[in-house]
C-alpha positions in Angstrom: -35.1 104.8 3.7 -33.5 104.8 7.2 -34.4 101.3 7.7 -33.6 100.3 4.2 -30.0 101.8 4.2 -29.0 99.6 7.3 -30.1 96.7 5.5 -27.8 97.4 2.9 -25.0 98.8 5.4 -24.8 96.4 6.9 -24.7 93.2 3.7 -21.9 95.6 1.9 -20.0 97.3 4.3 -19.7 100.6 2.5 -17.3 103.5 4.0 -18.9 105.6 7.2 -20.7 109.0 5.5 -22.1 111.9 7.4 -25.8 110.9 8.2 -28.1 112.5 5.7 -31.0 111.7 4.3 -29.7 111.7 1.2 -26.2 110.0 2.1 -28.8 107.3 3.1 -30.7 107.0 -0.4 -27.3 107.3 -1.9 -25.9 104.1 0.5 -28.7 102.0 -0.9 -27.9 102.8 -4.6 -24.5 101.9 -3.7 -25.9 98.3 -2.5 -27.9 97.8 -5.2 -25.3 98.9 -7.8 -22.9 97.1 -6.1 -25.2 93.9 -5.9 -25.9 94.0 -9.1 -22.2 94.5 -10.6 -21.6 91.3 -9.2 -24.3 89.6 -11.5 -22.5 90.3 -14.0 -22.1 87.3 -16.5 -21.6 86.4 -19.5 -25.4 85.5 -21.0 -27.2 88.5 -22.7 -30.7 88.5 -21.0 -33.9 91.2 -21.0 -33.7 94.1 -18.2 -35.0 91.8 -15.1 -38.2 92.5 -13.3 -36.4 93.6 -9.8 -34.1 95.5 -11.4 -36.3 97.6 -12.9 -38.5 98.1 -9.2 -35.0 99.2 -7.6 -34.6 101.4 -10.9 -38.5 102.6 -10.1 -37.7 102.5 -6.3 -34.7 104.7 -6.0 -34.6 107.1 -8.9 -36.7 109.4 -7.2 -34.6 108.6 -4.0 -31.2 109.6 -5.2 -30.3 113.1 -5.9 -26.8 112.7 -7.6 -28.2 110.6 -10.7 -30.3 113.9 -11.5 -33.4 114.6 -13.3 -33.1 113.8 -16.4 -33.3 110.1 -17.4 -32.9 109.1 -14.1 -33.4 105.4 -14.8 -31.5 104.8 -17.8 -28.1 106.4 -16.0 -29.2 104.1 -12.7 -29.2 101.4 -15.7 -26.1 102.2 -17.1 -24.4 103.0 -13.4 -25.6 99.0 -12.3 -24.8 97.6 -15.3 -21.5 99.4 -16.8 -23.8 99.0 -20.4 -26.0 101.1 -22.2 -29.5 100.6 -23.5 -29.6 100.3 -27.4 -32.5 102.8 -28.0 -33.3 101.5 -31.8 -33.1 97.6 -30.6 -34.2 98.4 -26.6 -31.7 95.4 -25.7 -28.3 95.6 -23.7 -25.1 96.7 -25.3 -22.9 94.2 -23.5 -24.0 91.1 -20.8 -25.8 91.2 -17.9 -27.7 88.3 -16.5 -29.2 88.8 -12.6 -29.0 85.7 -11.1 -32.3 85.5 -9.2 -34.7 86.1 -12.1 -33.5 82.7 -13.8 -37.0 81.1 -14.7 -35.4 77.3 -14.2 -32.9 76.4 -12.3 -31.4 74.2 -9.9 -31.3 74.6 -5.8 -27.7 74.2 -4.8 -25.0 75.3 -1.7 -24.5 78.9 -2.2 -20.5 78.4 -1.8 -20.9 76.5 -5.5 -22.7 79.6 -6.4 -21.2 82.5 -5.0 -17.9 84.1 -3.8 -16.9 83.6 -0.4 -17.5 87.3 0.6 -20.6 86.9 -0.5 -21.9 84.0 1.5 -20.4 85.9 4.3 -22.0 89.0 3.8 -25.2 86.5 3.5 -24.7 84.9 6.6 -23.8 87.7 8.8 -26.7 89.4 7.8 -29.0 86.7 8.2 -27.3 86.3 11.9 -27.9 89.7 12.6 -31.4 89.2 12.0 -31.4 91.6 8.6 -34.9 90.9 6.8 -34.3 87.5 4.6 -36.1 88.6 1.9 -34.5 91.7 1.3 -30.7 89.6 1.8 -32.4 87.1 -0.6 -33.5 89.8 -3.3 -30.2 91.4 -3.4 -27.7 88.4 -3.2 -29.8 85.8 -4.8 -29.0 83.6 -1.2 -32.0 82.3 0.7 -31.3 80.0 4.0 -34.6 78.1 4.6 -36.6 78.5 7.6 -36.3 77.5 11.1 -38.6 74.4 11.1 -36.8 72.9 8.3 -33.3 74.5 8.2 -30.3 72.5 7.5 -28.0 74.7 7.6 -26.9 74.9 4.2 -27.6 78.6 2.7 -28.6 78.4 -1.0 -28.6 79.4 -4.7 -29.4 78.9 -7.7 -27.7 77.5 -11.0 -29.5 78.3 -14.4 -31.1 75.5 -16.1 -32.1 77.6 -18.8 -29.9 75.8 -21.4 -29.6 72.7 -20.1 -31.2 70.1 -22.5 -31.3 66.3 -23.3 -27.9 64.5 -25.2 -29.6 62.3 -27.9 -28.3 59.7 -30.3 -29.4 57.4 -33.3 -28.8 54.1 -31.9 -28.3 52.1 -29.3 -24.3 52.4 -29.2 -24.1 55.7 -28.9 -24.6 57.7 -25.7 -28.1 59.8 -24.5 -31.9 59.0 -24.7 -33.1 57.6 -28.4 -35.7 60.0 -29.9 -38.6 57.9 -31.4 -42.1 58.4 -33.0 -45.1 57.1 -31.0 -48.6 57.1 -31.1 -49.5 58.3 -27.9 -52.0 61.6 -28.6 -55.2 61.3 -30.5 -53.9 64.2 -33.1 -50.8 61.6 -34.0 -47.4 60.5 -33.4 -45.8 62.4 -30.5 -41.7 62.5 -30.3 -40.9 60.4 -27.4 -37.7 59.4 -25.5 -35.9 56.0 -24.4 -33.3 54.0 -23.2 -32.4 50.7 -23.5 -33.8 48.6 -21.0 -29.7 47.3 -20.4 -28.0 50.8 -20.8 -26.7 51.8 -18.0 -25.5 56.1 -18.4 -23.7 58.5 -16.5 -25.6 61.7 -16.0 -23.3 64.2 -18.5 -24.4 61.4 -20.9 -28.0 62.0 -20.5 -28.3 65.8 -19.7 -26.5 68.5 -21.2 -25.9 70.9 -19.1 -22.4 72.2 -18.6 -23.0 74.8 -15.8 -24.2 72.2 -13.2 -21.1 69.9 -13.8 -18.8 73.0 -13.4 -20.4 74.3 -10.1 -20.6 70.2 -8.8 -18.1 67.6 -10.5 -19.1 65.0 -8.0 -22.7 64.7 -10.7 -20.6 63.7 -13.2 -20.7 60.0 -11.5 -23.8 59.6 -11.0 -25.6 57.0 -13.1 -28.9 56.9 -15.1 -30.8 53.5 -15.4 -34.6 52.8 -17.5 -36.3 51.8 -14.9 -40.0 51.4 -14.1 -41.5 51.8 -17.2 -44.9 53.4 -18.8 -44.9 57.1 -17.6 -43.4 59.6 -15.0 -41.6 56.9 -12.7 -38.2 58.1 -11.1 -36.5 57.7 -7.9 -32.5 58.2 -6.8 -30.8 55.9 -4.8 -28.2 58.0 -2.4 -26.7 54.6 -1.6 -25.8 53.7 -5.5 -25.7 57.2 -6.9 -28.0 55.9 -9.3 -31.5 57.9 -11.0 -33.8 55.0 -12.0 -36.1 56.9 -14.3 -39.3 55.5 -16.5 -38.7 55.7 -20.6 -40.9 56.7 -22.8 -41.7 59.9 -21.9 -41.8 63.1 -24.2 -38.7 64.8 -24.0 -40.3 68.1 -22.1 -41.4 65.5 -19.8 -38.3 63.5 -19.7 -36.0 66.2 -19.1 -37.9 68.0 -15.9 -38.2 64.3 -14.5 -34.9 64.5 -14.5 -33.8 67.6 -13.0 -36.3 66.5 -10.3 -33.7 63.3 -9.6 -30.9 65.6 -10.1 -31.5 68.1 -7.3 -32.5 64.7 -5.3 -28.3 63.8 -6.3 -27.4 67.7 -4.6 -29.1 67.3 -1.3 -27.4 64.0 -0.8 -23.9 65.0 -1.4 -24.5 68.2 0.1 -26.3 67.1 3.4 -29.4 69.2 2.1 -32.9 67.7 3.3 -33.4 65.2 1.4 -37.0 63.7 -0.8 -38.5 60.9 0.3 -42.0 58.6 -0.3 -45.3 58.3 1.1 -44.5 55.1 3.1 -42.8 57.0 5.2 -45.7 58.2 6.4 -47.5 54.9 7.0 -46.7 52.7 10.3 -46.4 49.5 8.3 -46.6 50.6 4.3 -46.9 46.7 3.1 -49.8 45.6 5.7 -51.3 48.7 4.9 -50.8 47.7 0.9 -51.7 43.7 1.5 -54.9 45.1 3.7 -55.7 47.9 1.0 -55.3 45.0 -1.8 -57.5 42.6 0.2 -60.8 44.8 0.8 -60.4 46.1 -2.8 -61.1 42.2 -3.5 -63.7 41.7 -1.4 -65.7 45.0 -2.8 -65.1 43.5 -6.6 -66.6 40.2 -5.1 -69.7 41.5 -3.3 -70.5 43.2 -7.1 -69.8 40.0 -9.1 -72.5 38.3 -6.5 -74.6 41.4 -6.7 -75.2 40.8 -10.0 -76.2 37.4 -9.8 -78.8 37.8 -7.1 -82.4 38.5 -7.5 -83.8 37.8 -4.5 -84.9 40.9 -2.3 -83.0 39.1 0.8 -80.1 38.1 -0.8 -79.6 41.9 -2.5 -80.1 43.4 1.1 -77.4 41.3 3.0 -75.1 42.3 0.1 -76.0 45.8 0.3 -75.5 46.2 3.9 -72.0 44.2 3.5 -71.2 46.7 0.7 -71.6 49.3 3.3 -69.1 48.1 5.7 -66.3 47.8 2.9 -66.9 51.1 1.4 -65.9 52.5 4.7 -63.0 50.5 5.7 -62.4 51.5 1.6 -62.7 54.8 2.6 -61.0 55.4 6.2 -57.6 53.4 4.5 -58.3 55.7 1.3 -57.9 59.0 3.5 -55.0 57.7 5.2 -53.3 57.2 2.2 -54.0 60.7 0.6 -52.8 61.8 3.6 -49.7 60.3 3.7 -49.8 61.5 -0.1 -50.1 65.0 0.9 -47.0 64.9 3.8 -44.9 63.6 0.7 -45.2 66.5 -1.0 -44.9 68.9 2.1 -41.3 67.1 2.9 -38.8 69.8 2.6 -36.6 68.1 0.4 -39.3 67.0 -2.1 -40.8 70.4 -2.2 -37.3 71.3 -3.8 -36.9 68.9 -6.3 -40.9 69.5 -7.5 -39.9 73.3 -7.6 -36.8 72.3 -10.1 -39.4 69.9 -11.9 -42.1 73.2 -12.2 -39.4 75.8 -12.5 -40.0 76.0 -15.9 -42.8 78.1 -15.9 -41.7 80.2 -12.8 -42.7 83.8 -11.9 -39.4 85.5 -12.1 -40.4 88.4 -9.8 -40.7 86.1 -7.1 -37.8 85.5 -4.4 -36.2 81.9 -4.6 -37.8 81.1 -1.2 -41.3 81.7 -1.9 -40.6 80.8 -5.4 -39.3 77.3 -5.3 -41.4 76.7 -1.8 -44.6 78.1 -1.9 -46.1 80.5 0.2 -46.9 77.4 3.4 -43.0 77.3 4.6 -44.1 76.9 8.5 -45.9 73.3 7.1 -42.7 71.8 5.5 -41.2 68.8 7.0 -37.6 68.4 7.4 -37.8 64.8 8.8 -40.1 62.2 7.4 -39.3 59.7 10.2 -40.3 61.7 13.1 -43.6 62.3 11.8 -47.2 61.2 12.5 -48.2 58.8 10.6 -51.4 58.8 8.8 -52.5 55.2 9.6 -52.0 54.9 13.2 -55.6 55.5 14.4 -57.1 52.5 16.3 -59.7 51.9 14.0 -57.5 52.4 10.9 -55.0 49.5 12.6 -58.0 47.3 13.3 -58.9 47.3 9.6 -55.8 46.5 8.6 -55.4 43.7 11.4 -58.6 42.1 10.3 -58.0 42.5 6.5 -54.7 40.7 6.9 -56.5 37.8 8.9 -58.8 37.7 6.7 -56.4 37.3 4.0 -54.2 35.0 5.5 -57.5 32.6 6.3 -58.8 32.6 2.8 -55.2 31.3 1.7 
Protein backbone atom coordinates (compact mmCIF):
# COMPACT_ATOMS: atom_id res chain seq x y z
CA UNK A 1 0.00 0.00 0.00
CA UNK A 2 3.00 2.27 0.80
CA UNK A 3 3.88 2.33 -2.74
CA UNK A 4 0.39 2.59 -3.99
CA UNK A 5 -0.52 5.71 -1.70
CA UNK A 6 2.44 7.75 -3.29
CA UNK A 7 1.04 7.01 -6.60
CA UNK A 8 -2.04 8.53 -5.67
CA UNK A 9 -0.32 11.42 -3.44
CA UNK A 10 1.26 12.44 -5.52
CA UNK A 11 -1.72 12.65 -8.94
CA UNK A 12 -4.19 14.33 -6.18
CA UNK A 13 -2.38 16.26 -3.89
CA UNK A 14 -4.41 15.42 -0.79
CA UNK A 15 -3.69 17.30 2.69
CA UNK A 16 -0.35 15.93 4.73
CA UNK A 17 -1.73 13.13 7.49
CA UNK A 18 0.25 11.44 10.18
CA UNK A 19 1.93 8.39 8.50
CA UNK A 20 -0.09 5.26 9.27
CA UNK A 21 -0.68 2.42 7.68
CA UNK A 22 -4.07 3.07 7.64
CA UNK A 23 -3.89 6.90 6.83
CA UNK A 24 -2.15 5.28 3.77
CA UNK A 25 -5.15 2.80 2.72
CA UNK A 26 -7.38 5.70 3.55
CA UNK A 27 -5.17 8.27 1.01
CA UNK A 28 -5.80 5.77 -1.76
CA UNK A 29 -9.62 5.64 -1.22
CA UNK A 30 -9.44 9.28 -1.19
CA UNK A 31 -7.76 9.03 -4.88
CA UNK A 32 -9.92 6.63 -6.13
CA UNK A 33 -13.09 8.38 -4.79
CA UNK A 34 -11.90 11.41 -5.78
CA UNK A 35 -10.95 10.03 -9.36
CA UNK A 36 -13.98 8.63 -9.82
CA UNK A 37 -16.30 11.67 -8.65
CA UNK A 38 -14.91 13.36 -11.50
CA UNK A 39 -16.36 10.72 -13.93
CA UNK A 40 -19.28 11.71 -13.13
CA UNK A 41 -21.67 12.29 -16.25
CA UNK A 42 -24.65 12.36 -17.35
CA UNK A 43 -25.13 8.62 -19.14
CA UNK A 44 -26.58 5.88 -16.84
CA UNK A 45 -24.13 2.87 -17.41
CA UNK A 46 -23.50 -0.79 -15.53
CA UNK A 47 -21.06 -0.65 -12.29
CA UNK A 48 -17.61 -0.74 -14.49
CA UNK A 49 -15.16 -3.52 -14.36
CA UNK A 50 -12.18 -1.36 -12.51
CA UNK A 51 -14.43 0.02 -10.30
CA UNK A 52 -15.52 -2.89 -8.99
CA UNK A 53 -11.44 -4.34 -8.59
CA UNK A 54 -10.67 -0.88 -6.56
CA UNK A 55 -14.11 -1.68 -4.70
CA UNK A 56 -12.51 -5.52 -4.26
CA UNK A 57 -9.01 -3.98 -3.84
CA UNK A 58 -9.53 -1.56 -0.93
CA UNK A 59 -12.47 -2.60 1.03
CA UNK A 60 -10.50 -4.84 3.07
CA UNK A 61 -7.79 -1.96 3.08
CA UNK A 62 -9.75 0.74 4.60
CA UNK A 63 -10.83 0.61 8.14
CA UNK A 64 -13.34 3.70 8.37
CA UNK A 65 -15.90 2.20 5.67
CA UNK A 66 -16.39 -0.72 8.35
CA UNK A 67 -17.43 -4.21 8.09
CA UNK A 68 -20.54 -4.37 7.12
CA UNK A 69 -21.20 -3.85 3.42
CA UNK A 70 -18.02 -2.59 2.88
CA UNK A 71 -18.42 -2.39 -0.91
CA UNK A 72 -21.72 -0.97 -1.40
CA UNK A 73 -20.80 2.23 1.07
CA UNK A 74 -17.23 2.39 -1.04
CA UNK A 75 -19.98 2.41 -3.96
CA UNK A 76 -22.12 4.89 -2.68
CA UNK A 77 -19.01 7.11 -1.19
CA UNK A 78 -17.44 7.09 -5.17
CA UNK A 79 -20.46 7.54 -6.72
CA UNK A 80 -22.72 9.94 -4.42
CA UNK A 81 -25.64 7.13 -5.65
CA UNK A 82 -27.06 4.17 -4.26
CA UNK A 83 -27.53 0.70 -5.71
CA UNK A 84 -31.26 -0.16 -6.39
CA UNK A 85 -31.31 -3.59 -4.61
CA UNK A 86 -34.72 -4.82 -6.49
CA UNK A 87 -33.47 -3.49 -10.08
CA UNK A 88 -29.30 -3.93 -9.20
CA UNK A 89 -28.82 -0.69 -11.43
CA UNK A 90 -27.71 2.95 -10.27
CA UNK A 91 -30.03 5.39 -8.72
CA UNK A 92 -28.60 8.49 -10.42
CA UNK A 93 -25.63 8.74 -13.45
CA UNK A 94 -22.33 7.57 -13.42
CA UNK A 95 -20.38 6.72 -16.46
CA UNK A 96 -16.34 5.95 -15.95
CA UNK A 97 -14.73 7.25 -18.70
CA UNK A 98 -12.10 4.53 -19.44
CA UNK A 99 -14.41 1.51 -19.71
CA UNK A 100 -16.22 3.10 -22.93
CA UNK A 101 -16.15 0.00 -25.33
CA UNK A 102 -15.85 2.45 -28.64
CA UNK A 103 -14.49 5.47 -28.74
CA UNK A 104 -12.38 7.90 -30.32
CA UNK A 105 -8.44 8.71 -29.42
CA UNK A 106 -8.26 12.50 -28.91
CA UNK A 107 -5.90 15.44 -26.95
CA UNK A 108 -6.75 14.92 -23.39
CA UNK A 109 -7.23 18.96 -23.04
CA UNK A 110 -10.61 18.22 -25.33
CA UNK A 111 -11.28 15.56 -22.80
CA UNK A 112 -10.35 16.62 -19.51
CA UNK A 113 -10.03 19.69 -17.13
CA UNK A 114 -6.93 21.45 -17.05
CA UNK A 115 -6.08 20.18 -13.51
CA UNK A 116 -6.36 17.16 -14.64
CA UNK A 117 -4.00 17.00 -17.50
CA UNK A 118 -1.69 18.55 -15.06
CA UNK A 119 -1.97 16.21 -12.48
CA UNK A 120 -1.39 13.66 -15.54
CA UNK A 121 1.58 15.16 -16.72
CA UNK A 122 3.33 15.78 -13.59
CA UNK A 123 2.92 12.43 -12.70
CA UNK A 124 4.00 10.97 -15.76
CA UNK A 125 7.25 13.51 -15.32
CA UNK A 126 7.89 12.26 -12.10
CA UNK A 127 8.09 8.91 -13.44
CA UNK A 128 4.63 7.63 -11.47
CA UNK A 129 3.74 4.14 -13.05
CA UNK A 130 1.64 5.06 -16.45
CA UNK A 131 -0.69 2.52 -16.05
CA UNK A 132 -1.72 3.15 -12.82
CA UNK A 133 -2.02 7.32 -13.95
CA UNK A 134 -3.88 5.83 -16.96
CA UNK A 135 -6.33 3.60 -14.94
CA UNK A 136 -7.28 6.37 -12.62
CA UNK A 137 -7.46 9.50 -15.02
CA UNK A 138 -8.46 7.72 -18.14
CA UNK A 139 -4.95 9.72 -19.70
CA UNK A 140 -2.40 7.59 -21.39
CA UNK A 141 0.78 9.50 -23.22
CA UNK A 142 2.18 6.96 -25.62
CA UNK A 143 5.61 5.59 -25.38
CA UNK A 144 8.93 6.85 -25.90
CA UNK A 145 9.61 5.36 -29.40
CA UNK A 146 6.60 6.82 -30.84
CA UNK A 147 5.63 9.79 -28.49
CA UNK A 148 4.35 12.97 -29.82
CA UNK A 149 3.86 14.67 -27.23
CA UNK A 150 0.26 14.96 -27.09
CA UNK A 151 -1.27 13.07 -23.83
CA UNK A 152 -4.60 11.39 -24.70
CA UNK A 153 -8.27 10.43 -24.03
CA UNK A 154 -10.93 9.09 -25.03
CA UNK A 155 -14.43 10.36 -26.37
CA UNK A 156 -17.44 7.83 -26.32
CA UNK A 157 -18.60 6.59 -29.57
CA UNK A 158 -21.10 4.62 -28.07
CA UNK A 159 -23.96 6.57 -29.65
CA UNK A 160 -22.61 7.81 -32.43
CA UNK A 161 -24.46 6.40 -35.58
CA UNK A 162 -25.00 7.06 -39.36
CA UNK A 163 -27.58 10.29 -40.52
CA UNK A 164 -29.66 8.63 -43.33
CA UNK A 165 -32.08 9.96 -45.80
CA UNK A 166 -34.66 8.83 -48.57
CA UNK A 167 -33.31 10.47 -51.53
CA UNK A 168 -30.71 12.01 -53.10
CA UNK A 169 -31.60 15.68 -51.93
CA UNK A 170 -31.52 15.23 -48.63
CA UNK A 171 -28.39 14.93 -46.52
CA UNK A 172 -26.56 11.36 -45.07
CA UNK A 173 -25.88 7.90 -46.69
CA UNK A 174 -29.10 6.36 -48.71
CA UNK A 175 -30.09 2.98 -47.10
CA UNK A 176 -30.81 0.38 -49.94
CA UNK A 177 -31.56 -3.35 -50.37
CA UNK A 178 -28.88 -5.55 -52.05
CA UNK A 179 -28.21 -8.84 -52.78
CA UNK A 180 -24.90 -9.30 -51.50
CA UNK A 181 -25.21 -12.63 -48.96
CA UNK A 182 -26.32 -16.02 -50.11
CA UNK A 183 -29.33 -15.94 -47.29
CA UNK A 184 -30.76 -12.57 -49.24
CA UNK A 185 -30.90 -9.01 -49.49
CA UNK A 186 -28.51 -7.31 -47.04
CA UNK A 187 -29.30 -3.43 -46.01
CA UNK A 188 -26.54 -1.56 -47.54
CA UNK A 189 -25.35 2.12 -47.64
CA UNK A 190 -24.45 4.84 -50.49
CA UNK A 191 -23.76 8.03 -51.67
CA UNK A 192 -24.12 9.61 -54.73
CA UNK A 193 -21.23 9.28 -56.79
CA UNK A 194 -21.47 13.62 -57.12
CA UNK A 195 -22.46 14.28 -53.37
CA UNK A 196 -20.11 15.91 -51.87
CA UNK A 197 -21.00 15.95 -47.45
CA UNK A 198 -19.71 17.48 -44.55
CA UNK A 199 -18.98 15.09 -41.78
CA UNK A 200 -22.04 16.15 -39.14
CA UNK A 201 -24.00 15.21 -42.35
CA UNK A 202 -22.80 11.80 -42.48
CA UNK A 203 -22.13 10.73 -38.79
CA UNK A 204 -24.22 11.52 -35.90
CA UNK A 205 -22.36 11.97 -33.22
CA UNK A 206 -22.78 15.09 -31.15
CA UNK A 207 -20.10 14.53 -28.49
CA UNK A 208 -17.09 14.50 -31.00
CA UNK A 209 -18.30 17.89 -32.61
CA UNK A 210 -18.58 19.41 -29.11
CA UNK A 211 -15.07 18.33 -27.85
CA UNK A 212 -13.50 19.32 -31.66
CA UNK A 213 -15.59 21.93 -33.84
CA UNK A 214 -12.82 22.10 -36.32
CA UNK A 215 -14.59 18.21 -37.72
CA UNK A 216 -17.42 19.92 -38.52
CA UNK A 217 -15.60 21.05 -41.95
CA UNK A 218 -14.41 18.26 -42.94
CA UNK A 219 -15.92 16.77 -46.10
CA UNK A 220 -17.03 13.21 -47.13
CA UNK A 221 -16.77 12.19 -50.80
CA UNK A 222 -17.94 8.31 -52.50
CA UNK A 223 -14.86 7.44 -53.65
CA UNK A 224 -13.25 4.24 -54.66
CA UNK A 225 -15.94 2.08 -54.99
CA UNK A 226 -16.83 -1.87 -54.28
CA UNK A 227 -15.87 -2.56 -50.62
CA UNK A 228 -13.87 -1.10 -47.60
CA UNK A 229 -11.91 1.67 -49.57
CA UNK A 230 -11.18 4.97 -47.49
CA UNK A 231 -8.42 7.37 -47.20
CA UNK A 232 -8.27 11.20 -45.73
CA UNK A 233 -6.58 13.81 -47.39
CA UNK A 234 -4.94 16.30 -44.48
CA UNK A 235 -4.32 18.68 -47.43
CA UNK A 236 -8.23 18.98 -48.53
CA UNK A 237 -9.85 17.92 -45.24
CA UNK A 238 -11.52 15.49 -47.21
CA UNK A 239 -12.53 11.36 -46.25
CA UNK A 240 -12.79 9.64 -49.62
CA UNK A 241 -14.66 6.59 -48.51
CA UNK A 242 -15.98 3.44 -50.80
CA UNK A 243 -20.10 3.08 -50.91
CA UNK A 244 -21.82 0.29 -50.71
CA UNK A 245 -20.93 -1.00 -47.64
CA UNK A 246 -23.32 -2.31 -44.83
CA UNK A 247 -23.96 0.21 -42.42
CA UNK A 248 -21.91 -1.64 -39.38
CA UNK A 249 -19.26 -1.59 -41.87
CA UNK A 250 -19.74 1.85 -43.20
CA UNK A 251 -19.86 3.50 -39.96
CA UNK A 252 -16.43 1.88 -38.39
CA UNK A 253 -14.75 2.80 -41.80
CA UNK A 254 -15.49 5.87 -40.89
CA UNK A 255 -14.48 6.47 -37.51
CA UNK A 256 -11.28 4.96 -38.83
CA UNK A 257 -10.95 8.31 -41.35
CA UNK A 258 -12.20 10.37 -38.55
CA UNK A 259 -9.52 9.77 -35.99
CA UNK A 260 -7.14 10.00 -39.25
CA UNK A 261 -8.98 14.02 -39.36
CA UNK A 262 -7.74 14.26 -35.12
CA UNK A 263 -4.17 13.44 -35.59
CA UNK A 264 -3.92 15.98 -38.40
CA UNK A 265 -5.35 18.94 -36.71
CA UNK A 266 -3.90 17.97 -33.56
CA UNK A 267 -0.23 17.11 -34.67
CA UNK A 268 -0.87 13.44 -33.43
CA UNK A 269 1.17 10.74 -35.50
CA UNK A 270 -0.46 10.44 -38.25
CA UNK A 271 -1.73 6.93 -40.73
CA UNK A 272 -0.16 6.39 -43.64
CA UNK A 273 0.19 3.49 -46.67
CA UNK A 274 2.31 0.66 -47.54
CA UNK A 275 4.23 2.58 -50.27
CA UNK A 276 5.80 4.20 -47.84
CA UNK A 277 7.53 1.46 -47.20
CA UNK A 278 8.72 0.58 -50.75
CA UNK A 279 11.88 2.61 -52.31
CA UNK A 280 10.10 3.18 -55.59
CA UNK A 281 6.18 1.90 -55.01
CA UNK A 282 5.25 2.27 -59.01
CA UNK A 283 8.51 0.40 -60.39
CA UNK A 284 7.91 -1.97 -57.79
CA UNK A 285 3.90 -2.08 -59.02
CA UNK A 286 4.97 -1.89 -63.07
CA UNK A 287 7.71 -4.77 -62.15
CA UNK A 288 5.20 -6.78 -59.96
CA UNK A 289 2.51 -6.28 -62.95
CA UNK A 290 5.06 -7.37 -65.52
CA UNK A 291 6.26 -10.89 -64.03
CA UNK A 292 2.60 -11.62 -63.14
CA UNK A 293 2.35 -11.53 -67.10
CA UNK A 294 4.93 -13.43 -67.94
CA UNK A 295 3.91 -16.33 -65.31
CA UNK A 296 0.10 -16.30 -67.01
CA UNK A 297 2.14 -16.52 -70.42
CA UNK A 298 4.44 -19.50 -69.57
CA UNK A 299 0.86 -21.39 -68.48
CA UNK A 300 -1.03 -20.42 -71.67
CA UNK A 301 2.17 -22.04 -73.69
CA UNK A 302 2.24 -24.80 -71.14
CA UNK A 303 -0.77 -25.95 -72.14
CA UNK A 304 -0.12 -26.00 -75.68
CA UNK A 305 3.03 -28.04 -75.58
CA UNK A 306 3.43 -31.70 -75.72
CA UNK A 307 6.65 -32.20 -76.35
CA UNK A 308 8.93 -33.58 -73.34
CA UNK A 309 11.58 -30.73 -74.36
CA UNK A 310 9.46 -28.00 -74.86
CA UNK A 311 7.50 -28.73 -71.32
CA UNK A 312 11.00 -28.85 -69.52
CA UNK A 313 12.37 -25.44 -70.81
CA UNK A 314 9.01 -24.12 -69.61
CA UNK A 315 9.12 -25.70 -66.42
CA UNK A 316 12.52 -24.57 -65.54
CA UNK A 317 11.47 -20.85 -66.76
CA UNK A 318 8.43 -21.27 -64.43
CA UNK A 319 10.87 -21.74 -61.74
CA UNK A 320 12.69 -18.56 -62.12
CA UNK A 321 9.43 -16.39 -62.07
CA UNK A 322 7.86 -18.08 -59.23
CA UNK A 323 10.78 -16.76 -57.22
CA UNK A 324 11.23 -13.32 -58.47
CA UNK A 325 7.05 -13.86 -57.79
CA UNK A 326 7.92 -14.74 -54.59
CA UNK A 327 11.04 -12.53 -53.21
CA UNK A 328 8.71 -9.08 -54.63
CA UNK A 329 5.55 -11.00 -52.85
CA UNK A 330 7.42 -10.91 -49.31
CA UNK A 331 8.51 -7.54 -49.82
CA UNK A 332 5.23 -6.39 -50.23
CA UNK A 333 3.71 -8.27 -47.15
CA UNK A 334 6.21 -6.71 -45.49
CA UNK A 335 5.75 -3.41 -46.32
CA UNK A 336 2.01 -4.56 -45.57
CA UNK A 337 2.87 -5.46 -42.14
CA UNK A 338 4.94 -1.92 -41.21
CA UNK A 339 1.51 -0.25 -42.36
CA UNK A 340 -0.19 -1.57 -39.79
CA UNK A 341 2.65 -1.17 -37.06
CA UNK A 342 2.69 2.82 -37.98
CA UNK A 343 1.68 4.45 -34.85
CA UNK A 344 -0.89 6.47 -36.25
CA UNK A 345 -2.66 3.66 -38.19
CA UNK A 346 -2.51 1.42 -35.22
CA UNK A 347 -4.95 4.18 -33.70
CA UNK A 348 -7.39 4.60 -36.20
CA UNK A 349 -7.66 0.42 -36.62
CA UNK A 350 -8.20 0.50 -32.70
CA UNK A 351 -11.22 3.18 -33.29
CA UNK A 352 -12.31 0.85 -36.36
CA UNK A 353 -12.12 -2.49 -33.75
CA UNK A 354 -13.21 -0.67 -30.78
CA UNK A 355 -16.42 -1.97 -31.03
CA UNK A 356 -15.87 -5.07 -29.54
CA UNK A 357 -13.16 -3.91 -27.01
CA UNK A 358 -12.34 -5.51 -23.58
CA UNK A 359 -13.32 -2.76 -21.31
CA UNK A 360 -11.08 -4.00 -18.44
CA UNK A 361 -8.20 -3.12 -20.43
CA UNK A 362 -6.25 0.28 -20.12
CA UNK A 363 -6.56 2.60 -23.30
CA UNK A 364 -2.83 1.98 -24.04
CA UNK A 365 -2.75 -1.61 -24.25
CA UNK A 366 -6.35 -1.44 -25.34
CA UNK A 367 -6.34 0.59 -28.47
CA UNK A 368 -2.39 -0.47 -29.20
CA UNK A 369 -1.88 -3.90 -28.55
CA UNK A 370 0.38 -5.47 -26.33
CA UNK A 371 3.85 -4.79 -29.15
CA UNK A 372 4.20 -0.80 -28.23
CA UNK A 373 8.26 -0.93 -28.49
CA UNK A 374 7.48 -2.15 -32.52
CA UNK A 375 5.29 0.89 -33.47
CA UNK A 376 6.55 3.30 -35.87
CA UNK A 377 6.17 6.94 -35.44
CA UNK A 378 7.77 7.88 -38.80
CA UNK A 379 7.10 6.05 -41.98
CA UNK A 380 9.77 7.98 -43.91
CA UNK A 381 12.64 7.15 -41.96
CA UNK A 382 12.12 3.55 -42.16
CA UNK A 383 13.71 0.56 -43.92
CA UNK A 384 12.22 -0.22 -46.74
CA UNK A 385 11.14 -3.60 -47.57
CA UNK A 386 12.40 -3.61 -51.26
CA UNK A 387 15.79 -2.37 -51.00
CA UNK A 388 17.70 -5.65 -51.12
CA UNK A 389 20.08 -6.03 -54.17
CA UNK A 390 18.52 -8.81 -55.52
CA UNK A 391 14.88 -7.45 -54.90
CA UNK A 392 16.14 -4.08 -56.97
CA UNK A 393 17.71 -6.26 -59.74
CA UNK A 394 14.26 -7.88 -60.27
CA UNK A 395 12.60 -4.92 -60.53
CA UNK A 396 15.42 -3.34 -62.83
CA UNK A 397 15.21 -6.25 -65.17
CA UNK A 398 11.28 -6.59 -65.11
CA UNK A 399 11.09 -2.91 -66.06
CA UNK A 400 13.59 -3.55 -69.08
CA UNK A 401 12.00 -6.16 -69.89
CA UNK A 402 8.81 -4.37 -70.01
CA UNK A 403 9.87 -1.39 -71.66
CA UNK A 404 11.49 -3.76 -74.59
CA UNK A 405 8.42 -5.72 -75.21
CA UNK A 406 6.65 -2.28 -75.81
Amino acid sequence: MAERSEIFNRLTDPPKKRDTAENRAQSAADFVLGAIRGAVKSVTTDIPGFLMDAADQLAGQVKSFGEKDRSEQLFSAVTGTKKDSRQGELVGSFMNPIAATQAIIAPAFLVKSLKQVKKADQALREGIDAAQVEKYTGIFRLPENVDDGVLRAIIDDSKAKLRYSDSPAEVGVLRRQSPINSDGPSMNVHIGTSDIRKLPEVLDHPELFAAIPELKNTRVINEFGGFRGAAYFPDEDIIRIASDNSPERFLQTLLHETQHAVQTKFNMNPGGSPRQFLTDPQAFKEAKAHIDSVDNGLMELFKKKTDPESVATIMRRQEVVAKKQQALRTADNQALESYFRIAGEREASAVEAMRAANTRSIPSMQYYGSDLDRLISDPLTAPKTDSSAIIQTIINRALNEAARKN
